[in-house]
C-alpha positions in Angstrom: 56.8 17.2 53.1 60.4 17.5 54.4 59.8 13.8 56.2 58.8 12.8 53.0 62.1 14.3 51.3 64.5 12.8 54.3 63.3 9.3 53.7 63.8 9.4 50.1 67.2 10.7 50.7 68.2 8.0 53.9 66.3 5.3 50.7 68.7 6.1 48.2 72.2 7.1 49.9 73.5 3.4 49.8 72.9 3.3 46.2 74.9 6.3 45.1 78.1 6.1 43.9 79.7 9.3 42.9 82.1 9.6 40.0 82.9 12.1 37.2 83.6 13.9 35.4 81.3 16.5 37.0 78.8 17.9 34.6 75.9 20.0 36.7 74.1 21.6 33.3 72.7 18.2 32.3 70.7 17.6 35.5 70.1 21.1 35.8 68.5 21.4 32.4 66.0 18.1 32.4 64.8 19.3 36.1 64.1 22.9 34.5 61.8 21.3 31.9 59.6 19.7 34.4 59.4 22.9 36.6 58.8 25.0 32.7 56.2 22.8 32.0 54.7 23.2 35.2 55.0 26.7 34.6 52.9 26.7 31.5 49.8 24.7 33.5 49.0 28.4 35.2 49.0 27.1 38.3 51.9 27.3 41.2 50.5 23.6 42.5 54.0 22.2 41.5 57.8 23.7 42.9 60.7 21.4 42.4 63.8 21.5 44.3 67.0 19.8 42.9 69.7 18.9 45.4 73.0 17.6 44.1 75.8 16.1 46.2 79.3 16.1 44.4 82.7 15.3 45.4 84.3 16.9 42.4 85.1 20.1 40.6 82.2 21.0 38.2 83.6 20.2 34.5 80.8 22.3 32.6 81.3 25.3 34.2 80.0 27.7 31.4 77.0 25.4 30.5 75.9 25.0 34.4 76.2 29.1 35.3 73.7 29.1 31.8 71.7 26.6 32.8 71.3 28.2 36.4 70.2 31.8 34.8 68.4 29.6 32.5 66.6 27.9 35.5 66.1 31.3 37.9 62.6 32.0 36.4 61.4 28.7 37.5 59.8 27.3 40.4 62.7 25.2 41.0 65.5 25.8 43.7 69.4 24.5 43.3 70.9 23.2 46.2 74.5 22.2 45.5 76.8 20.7 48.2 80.0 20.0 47.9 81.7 16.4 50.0 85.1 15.9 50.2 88.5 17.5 49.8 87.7 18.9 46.1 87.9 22.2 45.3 83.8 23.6 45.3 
């Protein structure tokens, strides 16, 4: 549940450290194959949700807006928030 999802999130923050460069399509891609695979069971027991924190520009821009339509099938949701000064 969303407990479940704010605990994993307060578990991890002190061991992120963000860098670059900023490739989204990567990420985006490997989560779609879970939710595709999930797709292919028949059943909707399974909906993913990827959320991803930057601090920079995206670098792939082409490859993540394909991976996105790629990805809008699925059950998956993309949650991208942008941190800092960059430009999102």
């Amino acid at each position: 549940g969303i407990q479940g999802i704010v605990d994993a999130y307060r578990q991890i923050l002190p061991q992120i450290q963000l860098y670059g460069p900023t490739n989204f399509s990567p990420i985006i891609n490997h989560v779609a194959r879970f939710a595709a695979h999930s797709l292919q069971q028949g059943t909707a027991a399974q909906y993913f949700i990827l959320l991803i924190i930057t601090d920079g520009e995206i670098t792939d821009l082409d490859q993540t807006r394909q991976a996105i339509v790629n990805a809008s099938k699925l059950p998956m949701s993309i949650i991208i928030v942008g941190v800092g000064e960059a430009d999102f």
